[in-house]
N, C-alpha and C positions, 0 to 999 in steps of 0.2 A: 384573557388579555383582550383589552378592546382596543377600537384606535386613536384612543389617545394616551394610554398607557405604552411607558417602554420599556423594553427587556434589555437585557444584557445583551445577548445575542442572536440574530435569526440568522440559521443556516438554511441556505437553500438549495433540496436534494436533499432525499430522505434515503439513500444506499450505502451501499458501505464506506465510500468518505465521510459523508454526511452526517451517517452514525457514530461511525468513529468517534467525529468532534466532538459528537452530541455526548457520548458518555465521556471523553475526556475533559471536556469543559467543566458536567456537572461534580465531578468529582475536587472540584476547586471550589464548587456552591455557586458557579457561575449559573444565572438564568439562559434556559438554552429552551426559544422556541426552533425547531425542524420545520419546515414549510416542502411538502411533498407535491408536486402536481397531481399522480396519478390517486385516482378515490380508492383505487384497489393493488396491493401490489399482484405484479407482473406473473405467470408461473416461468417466464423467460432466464434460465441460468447462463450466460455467456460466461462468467466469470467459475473457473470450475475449482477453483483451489486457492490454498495458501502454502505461501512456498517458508522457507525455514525460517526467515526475519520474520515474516508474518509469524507462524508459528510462534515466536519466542515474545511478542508483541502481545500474542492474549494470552501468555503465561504471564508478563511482566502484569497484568491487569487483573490475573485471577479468573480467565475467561476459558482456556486450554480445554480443563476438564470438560464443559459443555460441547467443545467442538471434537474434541475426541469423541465423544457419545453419538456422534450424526456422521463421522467421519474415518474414511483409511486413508492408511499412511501410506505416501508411495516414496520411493527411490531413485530417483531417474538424474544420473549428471549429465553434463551439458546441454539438456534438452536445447539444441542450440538450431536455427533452422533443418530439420530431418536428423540432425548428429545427435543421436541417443551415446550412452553409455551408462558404467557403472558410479555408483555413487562414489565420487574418489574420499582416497583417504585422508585422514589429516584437517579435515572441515572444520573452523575453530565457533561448534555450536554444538551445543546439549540438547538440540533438539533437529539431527540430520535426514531431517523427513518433510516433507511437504504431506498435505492433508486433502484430500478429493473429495472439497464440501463446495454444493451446488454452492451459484449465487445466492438464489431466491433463502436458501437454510442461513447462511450468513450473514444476510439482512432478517432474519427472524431474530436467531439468536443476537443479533447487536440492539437490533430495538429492543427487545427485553431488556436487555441490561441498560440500554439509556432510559427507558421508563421506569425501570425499578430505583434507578438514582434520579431521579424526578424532569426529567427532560417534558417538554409536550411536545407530543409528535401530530400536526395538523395535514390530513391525508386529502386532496382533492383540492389545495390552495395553491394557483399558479401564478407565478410572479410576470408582474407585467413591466414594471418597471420602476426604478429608483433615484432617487437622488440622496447627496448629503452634505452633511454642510458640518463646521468645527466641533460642535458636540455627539452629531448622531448618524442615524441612516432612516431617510422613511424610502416605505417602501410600498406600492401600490400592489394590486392583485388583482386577477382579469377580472373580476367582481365590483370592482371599484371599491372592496375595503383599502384603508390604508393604514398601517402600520409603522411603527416605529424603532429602532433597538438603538443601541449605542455602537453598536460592531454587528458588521453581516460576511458572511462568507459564503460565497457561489462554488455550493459544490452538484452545479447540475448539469453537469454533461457539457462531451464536446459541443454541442449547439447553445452552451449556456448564454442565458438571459441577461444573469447579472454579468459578466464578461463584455455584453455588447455593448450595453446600457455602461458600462463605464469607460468605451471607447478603447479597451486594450487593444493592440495589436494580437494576432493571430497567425505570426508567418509559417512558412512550412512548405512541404510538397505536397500536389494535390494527388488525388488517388488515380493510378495508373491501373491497375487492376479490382477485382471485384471479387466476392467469394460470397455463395447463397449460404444459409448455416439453418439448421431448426432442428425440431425436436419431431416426431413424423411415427404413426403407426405402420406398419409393415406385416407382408404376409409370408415375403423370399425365407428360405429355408435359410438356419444361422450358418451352418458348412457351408451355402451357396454365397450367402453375405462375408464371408472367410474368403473365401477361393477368390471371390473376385476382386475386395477389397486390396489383399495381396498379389494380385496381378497389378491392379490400374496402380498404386503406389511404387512401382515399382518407376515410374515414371511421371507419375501426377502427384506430388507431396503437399498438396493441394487437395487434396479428396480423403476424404474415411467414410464410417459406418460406423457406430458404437450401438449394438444394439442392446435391449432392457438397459438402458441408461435408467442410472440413479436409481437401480432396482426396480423399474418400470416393465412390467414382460409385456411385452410386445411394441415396445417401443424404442426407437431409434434417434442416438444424433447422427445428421445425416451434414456433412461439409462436404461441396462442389464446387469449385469457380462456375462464374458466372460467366455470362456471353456480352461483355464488354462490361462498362461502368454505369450504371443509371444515372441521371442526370439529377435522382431526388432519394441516396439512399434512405431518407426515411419512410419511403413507402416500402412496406415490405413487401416482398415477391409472389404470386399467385401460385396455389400448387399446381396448377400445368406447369408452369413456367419452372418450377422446381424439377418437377418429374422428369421434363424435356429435357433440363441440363443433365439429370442422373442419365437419362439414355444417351444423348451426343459425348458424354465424358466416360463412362461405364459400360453400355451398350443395357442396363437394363434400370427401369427403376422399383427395383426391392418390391413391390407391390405396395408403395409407399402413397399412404392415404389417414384421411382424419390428422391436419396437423395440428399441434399443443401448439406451436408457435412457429414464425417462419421469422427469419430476418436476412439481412446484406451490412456487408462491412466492407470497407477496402483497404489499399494501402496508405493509406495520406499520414502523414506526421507533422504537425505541426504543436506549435507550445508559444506560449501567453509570453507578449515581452516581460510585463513586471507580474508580480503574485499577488503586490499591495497595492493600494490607491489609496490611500485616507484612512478611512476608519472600514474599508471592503478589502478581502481578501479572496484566493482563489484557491482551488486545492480540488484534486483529481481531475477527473476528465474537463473538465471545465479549463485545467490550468496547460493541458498537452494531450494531445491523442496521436494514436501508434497503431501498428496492424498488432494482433493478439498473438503473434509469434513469441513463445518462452510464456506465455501465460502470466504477463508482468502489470497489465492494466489495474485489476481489482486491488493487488498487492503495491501496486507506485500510491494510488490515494490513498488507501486506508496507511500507510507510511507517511503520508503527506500530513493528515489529521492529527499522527503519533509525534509529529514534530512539533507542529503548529498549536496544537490543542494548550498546551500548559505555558505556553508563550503567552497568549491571548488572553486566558485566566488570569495572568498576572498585569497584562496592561489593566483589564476591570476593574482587576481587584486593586491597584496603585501601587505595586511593588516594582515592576519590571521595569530594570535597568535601563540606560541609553541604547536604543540599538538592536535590544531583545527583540522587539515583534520583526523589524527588518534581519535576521538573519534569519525568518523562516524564507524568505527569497533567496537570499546569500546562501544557504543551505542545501533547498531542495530543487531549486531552478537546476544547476548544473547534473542534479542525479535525473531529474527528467529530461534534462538533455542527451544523459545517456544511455538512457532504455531507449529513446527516438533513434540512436544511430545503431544499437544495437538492433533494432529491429528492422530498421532498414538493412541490414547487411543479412539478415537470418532472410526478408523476403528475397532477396538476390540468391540466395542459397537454395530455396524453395524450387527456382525457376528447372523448366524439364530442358534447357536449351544445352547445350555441350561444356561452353563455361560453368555455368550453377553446377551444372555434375559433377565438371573436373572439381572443382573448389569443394566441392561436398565431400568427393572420394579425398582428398588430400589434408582436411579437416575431422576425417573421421579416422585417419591417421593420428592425425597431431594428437586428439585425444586420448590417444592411448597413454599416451604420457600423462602422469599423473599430475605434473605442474601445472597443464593447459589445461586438463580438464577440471582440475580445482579453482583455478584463476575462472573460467567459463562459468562454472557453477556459482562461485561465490557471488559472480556478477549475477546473473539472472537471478538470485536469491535474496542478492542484497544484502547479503550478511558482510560484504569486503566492505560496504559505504564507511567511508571515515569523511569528518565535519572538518573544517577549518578554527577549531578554538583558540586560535592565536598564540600558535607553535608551529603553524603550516601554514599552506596556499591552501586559500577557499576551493572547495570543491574537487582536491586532490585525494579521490576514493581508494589510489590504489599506495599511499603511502607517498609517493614522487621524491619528492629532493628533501631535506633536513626538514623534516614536519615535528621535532623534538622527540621527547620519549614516544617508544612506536604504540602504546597504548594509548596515547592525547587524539582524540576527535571520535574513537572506534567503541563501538557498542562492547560490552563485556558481557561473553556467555552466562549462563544461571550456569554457579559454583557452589561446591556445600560449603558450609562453614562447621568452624570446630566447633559451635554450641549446637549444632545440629540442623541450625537450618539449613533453607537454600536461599541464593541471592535473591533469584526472581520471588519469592514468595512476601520479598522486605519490601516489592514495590508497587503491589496491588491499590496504594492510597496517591501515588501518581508525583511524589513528591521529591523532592533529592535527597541524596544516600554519601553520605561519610562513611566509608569502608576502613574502619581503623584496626592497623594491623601493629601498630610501636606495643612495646613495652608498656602493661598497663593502663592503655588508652589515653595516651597523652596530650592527644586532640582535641579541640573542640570545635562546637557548632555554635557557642551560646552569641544570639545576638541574630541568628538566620534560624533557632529552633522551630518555627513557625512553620517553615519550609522547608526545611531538610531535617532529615535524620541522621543521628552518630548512632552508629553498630562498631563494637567492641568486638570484633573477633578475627579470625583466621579464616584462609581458605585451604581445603585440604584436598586431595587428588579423590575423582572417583572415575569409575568405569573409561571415561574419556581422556583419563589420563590426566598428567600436570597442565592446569589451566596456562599457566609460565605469565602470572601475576609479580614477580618479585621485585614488589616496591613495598615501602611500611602504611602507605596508606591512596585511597585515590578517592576522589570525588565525581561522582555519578548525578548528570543531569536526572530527571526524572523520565527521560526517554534512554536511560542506560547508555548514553555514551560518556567518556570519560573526557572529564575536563582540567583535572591536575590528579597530578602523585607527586610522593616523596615526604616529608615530614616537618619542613621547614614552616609554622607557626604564621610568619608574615604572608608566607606566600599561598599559602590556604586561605586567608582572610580577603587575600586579592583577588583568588578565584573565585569565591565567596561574592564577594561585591560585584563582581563581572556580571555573574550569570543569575544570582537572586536579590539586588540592589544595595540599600542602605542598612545593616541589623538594626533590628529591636531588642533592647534587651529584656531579660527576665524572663524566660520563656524554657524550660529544660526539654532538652529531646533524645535523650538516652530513651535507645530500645532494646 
């Protein structure tokens, strides 16, 4: 691509948002240039998992297996500021496990798969600055190439470029506190690194030690608060300046030396007023940032990309509806608003002062109960988000007042079917799903074949018990939420039209 050729789209931010899009776009035949700043990536993993929507997000893509292979599965309900517990029961997902895959492996495995479906990922190109105008987006690079695409999306961090450059708002709270984080070799004995670790936490929920991280021997993630706020977290912290805070907070530091990486984060939450501008969008850090309490950051973008990705596809491609690319804001704005409040409440929880305690001791109660800590988990998981498809209030994640049939806006677990398959395996091509359960498949698609698929069959119970599907049919966005049930002909054709435009006909899509 040179600069006067246009793409379809330049994502800017080459991580796991970034990625994300990059493979879901391509999967439409959308041109997708990535524009990465860094020439090399990072060996920095902040981001240390995917939690069970994640999870279910790279089965729906056919991506699972790979991350299974570099990854274990953990258990943990509420992880909710220090409130651990057991995994409650009743979870409405086939896949009740979150995954303990570094950042840096999650950004491998995504660019492989956006490269293998033909993305170009350009490493060392920093955007400087853009403009656009009715047809397109150009867009400059500290190089002074300039570039072009028809649609651009800033998925580059809270400090993002494209964000500033299009004059969004930013509000939020600034960071009250600080916390130093890296990855660190060490000589302290592992028992010694134990004993103390569970001493200082006992009161500092702010500090660990995880030593041979990532199967690493002799290596350590080492989390301290810091000694106030820098005034430039992106400088990262010197190792004295590491060390001293392990000694003032610990009383020792681990013989902690040679760091793989050092960094600072604090508490600040703030989120982008709008997600759209024109033909420029926003998604992950870029669009909200949050303290890393509940482990939601990595998992809010690449969810961000999951909603976004096959909207944008369709604006390109000339099929998408009035309104489609506008309800990725109408969508995901209010779920990033509240991971922001949800994590501000987890840092109040954190705090070592007598309220956070009391609140902590009184919350690790409530937990016990199986309703709270299911509601807690499904939130940090994201598996409870439900959409407003026009049977509810936008952005009413926990069901609220008469949102119509309670399956309308909510993702639907991977189910077997009586031909043998399973759901999630019908939706590795990224496309929408007629789930026909009447008599002989009485449904059709014909006229939206192009974009959705008709599946002929049943759902049947396994291990996880009855899915409690009981409608004759439902139709499945291509990001698995459900946007109608029931079997009435007119009104499948309306939701049909809502969500994938105008039909064409002549087109069969029996699978």
């Amino acid at each position: 691509m040179d600069g006067r050729s246009t793409v379809d789209v330049i994502v800017v931010g080459g991580g796991p948002t970034g990625l994300m899009l990059a493979c879901e776009l391509r999967l439409h035949g959308v041109g997708v240039v990535v524009l990465e700043r860094l020439a090399e990536r990072t060996a920095e993993s902040r981001g240390r998992g995917l939690h069970a929507r994640s999870v279910e997000i790279m089965d729906q893509r056919g991506l699972l297996e790979r991350f299974l292979a570099v990854s274990e599965k953990f258990r943990v309900g509420g992880l909710f500021g220090g409130v651990m517990a057991a995994w409650p029961d009743g979870m409405d997902t086939a896949h009740p496990y979150g995954l303990a895959t570094p950042q840096a492996v999650t950004e491998r495995l995504l660019e492989e798969r956006a490269r293998e479906l033909g993305a170009e990922i350009r490493c060392g190109h920093e955007v400087a600055g853009l403009e656009q105008d009715a047809d397109g987006v150009d867009v400059e690079l500290a190089d002074g190439t300039r570039l072009r695409s028809r649609y651009l999306v800033g998925c580059d961090g809270g400090r993002s470029t494209v964000r500033k450059a299009l004059g969004v708002g930013f509000p939020g709270e600034p960071a009250t506190v600080e916390t130093l984080i890296g990855d660190l070799e060490f000589t302290e004995d592992r028992a010694k690194v134990a004993e103390v670790v569970e001493r200082v936490r006992r009161t500092e929920l702010r500090f660990g030690v995880a030593p041979d991280i990532d199967g690493r021997a002799g290596v350590a993630r080492m989390i301290v608060p810091a000694d106030g706020v820098a005034e430039d977290r992106s400088t990262p912290p010197t190792l004295e300046e590491f060390r001293a805070r392990l000694r003032a907070v610990a009383g020792t530091d681990f013989g902690a030396h040679s760091p793989h990486w050092l960094s600072r984060f604090g508490d600040a939450t703030r989120q982008a007023e709008r997600y759209r501008v024109g033909r420029v969008l926003l998604a992950g850090d870029a669009a909200h940032i949050h303290p890393p309490t509940g482990g939601q950051g990595l998992n809010l973008g690449v969810q961000d990309a999951f909603n976004l990705g096959w909207k944008l596809a369709a604006e390109v491609d000339g099929w998408a509806p009035e309104g489609l690319l506008d309800s990725y804001h109408a969508e995901r704005h209010p779920v990033g608003a509240r991971v922001l409040t949800n994590t501000r409440a987890q840092m109040t929880l954190l705090g070592a002062a007598p309220g956070p305690t009391a609140l902590r001791e009184l919350l690790t109660r409530l937990m016990e109960f199986d309703e709270v800590n299911r509601y807690i988990t499904g939130m940090i998981t994201a598996v409870d988000v439900r959409y407003d498809v026009g049977a509810g209030r936008a952005g009413d994640q926990d069901g609220g007042q008469d949102s119509g049939h309670e399956l309308l806006g909510r993702r639907l677990r991977d189910v077997p079917l009586s031909d043998g398959r399973r759901l999630y395996g019908l939706m590795h091509t990224g496309r929408g799903l007629l789930l026909d359960r009447t008599d002989g498949g009485r449904l059709s698609v014909d006229g939206w074949a192009d974009r959705v698929d008709h599946v002929v069959a049943d759902i049947v119970d396994d291990e996880d018990g009855d899915p409690g599907v009981d409608v004759p049919a439902l139709l499945l966005r291509p990001d698995g939420h459900v946007v109608w049930v029931g079997e009435d002909r007119q009104e499948l054709e309306a939701a049909l039209t809502r969500w994938w435009g105008t039909p064409r006909w002549g087109e069969a899509g029996e699978r």
